[in-house]
C-alpha positions in Angstrom: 58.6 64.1 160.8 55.5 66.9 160.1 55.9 67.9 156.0 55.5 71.6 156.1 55.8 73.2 152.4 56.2 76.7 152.4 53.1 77.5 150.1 50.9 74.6 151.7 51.5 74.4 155.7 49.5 72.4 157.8 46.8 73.0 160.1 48.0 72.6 163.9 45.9 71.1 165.0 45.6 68.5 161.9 49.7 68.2 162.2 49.1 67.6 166.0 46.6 64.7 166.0 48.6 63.3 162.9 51.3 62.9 165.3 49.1 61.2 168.0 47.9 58.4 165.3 51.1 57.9 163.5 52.6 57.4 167.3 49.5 54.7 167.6 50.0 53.3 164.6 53.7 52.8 165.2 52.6 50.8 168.0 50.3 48.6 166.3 51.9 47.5 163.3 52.8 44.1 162.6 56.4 45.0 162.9 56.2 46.0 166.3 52.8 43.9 167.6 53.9 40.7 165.7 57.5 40.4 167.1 58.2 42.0 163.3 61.3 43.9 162.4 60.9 46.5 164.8 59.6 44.8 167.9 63.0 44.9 169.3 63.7 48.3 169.0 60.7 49.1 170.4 60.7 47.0 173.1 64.2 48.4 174.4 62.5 52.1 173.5 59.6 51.4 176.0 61.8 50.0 178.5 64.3 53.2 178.9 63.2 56.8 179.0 61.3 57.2 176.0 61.8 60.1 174.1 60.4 61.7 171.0 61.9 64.2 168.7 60.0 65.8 166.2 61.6 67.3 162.8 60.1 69.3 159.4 61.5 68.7 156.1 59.8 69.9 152.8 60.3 69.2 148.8 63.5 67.0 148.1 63.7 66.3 152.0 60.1 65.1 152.4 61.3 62.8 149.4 64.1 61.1 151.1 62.5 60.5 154.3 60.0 58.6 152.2 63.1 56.4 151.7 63.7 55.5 155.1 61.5 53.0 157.3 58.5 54.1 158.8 54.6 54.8 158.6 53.0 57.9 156.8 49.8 59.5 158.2 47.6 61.9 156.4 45.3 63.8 158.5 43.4 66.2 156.7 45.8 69.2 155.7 48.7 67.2 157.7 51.4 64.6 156.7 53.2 63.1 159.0 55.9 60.7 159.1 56.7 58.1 162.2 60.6 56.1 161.9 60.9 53.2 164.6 63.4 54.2 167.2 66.9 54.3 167.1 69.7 55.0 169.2 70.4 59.2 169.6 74.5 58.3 168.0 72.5 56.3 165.3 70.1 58.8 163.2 70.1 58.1 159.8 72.3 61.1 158.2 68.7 62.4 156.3 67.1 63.0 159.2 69.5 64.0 161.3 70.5 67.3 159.3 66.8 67.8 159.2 65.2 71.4 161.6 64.2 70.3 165.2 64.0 73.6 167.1 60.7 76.7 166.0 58.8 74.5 164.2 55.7 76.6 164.4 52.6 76.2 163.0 48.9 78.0 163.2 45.1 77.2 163.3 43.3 79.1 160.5 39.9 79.1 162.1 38.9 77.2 165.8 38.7 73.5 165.7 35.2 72.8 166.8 34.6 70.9 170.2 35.9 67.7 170.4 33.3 64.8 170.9 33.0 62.9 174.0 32.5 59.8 173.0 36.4 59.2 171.7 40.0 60.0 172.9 40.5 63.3 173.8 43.8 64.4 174.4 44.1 68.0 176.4 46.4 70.9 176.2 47.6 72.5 179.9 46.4 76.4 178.7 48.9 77.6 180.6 51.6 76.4 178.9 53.1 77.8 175.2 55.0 75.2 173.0 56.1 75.5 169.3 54.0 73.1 167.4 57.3 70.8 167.0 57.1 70.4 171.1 53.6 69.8 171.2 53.3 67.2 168.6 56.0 65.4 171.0 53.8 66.0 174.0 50.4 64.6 171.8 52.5 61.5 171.0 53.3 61.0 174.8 49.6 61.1 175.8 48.4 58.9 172.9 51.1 56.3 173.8 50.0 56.3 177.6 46.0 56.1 176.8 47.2 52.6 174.5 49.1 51.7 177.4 46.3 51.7 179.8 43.3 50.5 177.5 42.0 47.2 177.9 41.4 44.9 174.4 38.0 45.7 173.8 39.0 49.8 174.2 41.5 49.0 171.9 39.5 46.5 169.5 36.9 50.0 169.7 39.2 52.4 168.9 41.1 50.3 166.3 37.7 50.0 164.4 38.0 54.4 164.6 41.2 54.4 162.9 43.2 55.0 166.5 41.8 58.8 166.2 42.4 61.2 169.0 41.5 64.9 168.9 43.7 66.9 170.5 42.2 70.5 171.7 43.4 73.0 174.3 41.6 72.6 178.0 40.0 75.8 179.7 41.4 76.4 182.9 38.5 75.0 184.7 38.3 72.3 182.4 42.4 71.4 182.9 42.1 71.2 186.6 39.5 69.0 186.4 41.8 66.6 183.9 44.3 66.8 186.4 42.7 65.2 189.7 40.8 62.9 187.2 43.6 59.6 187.5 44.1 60.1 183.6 47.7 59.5 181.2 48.9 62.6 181.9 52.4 63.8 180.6 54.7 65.2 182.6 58.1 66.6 180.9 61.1 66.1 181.3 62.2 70.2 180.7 64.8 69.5 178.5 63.2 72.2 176.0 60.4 75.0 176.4 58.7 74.1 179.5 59.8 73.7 183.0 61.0 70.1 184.2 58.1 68.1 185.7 55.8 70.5 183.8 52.1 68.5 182.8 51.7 69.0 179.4 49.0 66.7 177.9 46.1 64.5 179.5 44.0 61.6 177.6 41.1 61.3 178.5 38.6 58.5 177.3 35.5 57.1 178.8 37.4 53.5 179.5 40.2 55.5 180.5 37.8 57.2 183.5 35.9 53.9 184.2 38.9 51.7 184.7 41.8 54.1 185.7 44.6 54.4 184.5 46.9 51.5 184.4 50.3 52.0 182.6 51.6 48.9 180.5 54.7 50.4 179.8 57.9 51.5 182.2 59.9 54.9 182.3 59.5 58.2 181.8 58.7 60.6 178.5 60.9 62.7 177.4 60.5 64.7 174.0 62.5 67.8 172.1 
């Protein structure tokens, strides 16, 4: 859930990598990572098609979500709200009635290069998604790079506060990504872009040295 007020919308990118660490942060709470409250639902989440549906709410519906389980990241000029996964017949009713679909947001000035010394997770440039869909596709790629770090990359990135950047690849620069072995994200198609379309790589120096390695099963789906 991204909080987008009418006179105070986020940054896209900020509401973007929000999504990646509150996707991260989901998965290492000690409700999920200490058989906790929510390590069951997780654990039937990761072993199905995952899927990831992002909504806006704003004012009195920001408010109620607040009332619902889940983590809160603030990013900068971005709030965003992670719930543990339930069944697609079992939303709670106030998110639910909540805006899925055009949830569109806008850079105000270029985010500055992203350092390569962190995770990174690329855009495909040739693909346009509403910010909704790629906040879905960010949370994908930051779920596979946890998935194939080893415990001192994760002990590392943990100490960073599990940030990722999240920027927009050149051409050049994506087909490079793409024959690299790295998480990449490929859709499902349900919405926006074309089914097996690859929508996000992470990329991390671990993730290069070791290869990627997925601890998880199934495919990604998002809306």
């Amino acid at each position: 859930m991204v909080r987008i007020e009418r006179a105070a919308p986020p940054e896209r990118s900020d509401a973007l990598e929000a999504a990646a660490q509150a996707v991260l942060e989901l998965m290492t709470d000690p409700r999920v990572r200490d058989g906790g409250e929510w390590a069951e639902a997780v654990r039937s989440w990761e072993g199905g098609r995952i899927r990831k549906v992002v909504r806006r709410a704003r004012g009195a519906e920001w408010r109620r979500v607040l009332d619902l389980p889940g983590i809160t990241v603030t990013h900068r000029t971005a709030e965003v709200r992670v719930h543990p996964p339930v069944p697609l017949d079992a939303w709670p009713r106030d998110l639910s009635r909540l805006q899925v679909s055009g949830t569109e947001l806008a850079d105000q000035a270029e985010p500055e290069p992203a350092g390569r010394e962190g995770v990174v997770l690329w855009l495909n440039p040739a693909l346009s998604m509403s910010a909704g869909k790629a906040m879905a596709q960010v949370g994908h790629a930051a779920q596979l790079a946890w998935w194939g770090s080893d415990d001192d990359a994760r002990q590392w990135w943990r100490g960073r506060g599990l940030a990722a950047a999240v920027r927009t690849a050149t051409p050049d620069g994506w087909a490079e990504l793409a024959g690299a072995g790295l998480p990449m994200v490929r859709d499902a198609g349900f919405t926006e872009v074309e089914p097996g379309s690859c929508t996000v790589v992470a990329d991390a120096p671990w993730l290069r040295r070791g290869g990627f390695r997925p601890a998880g099963s199934g495919p990604l789906r998002s809306s």
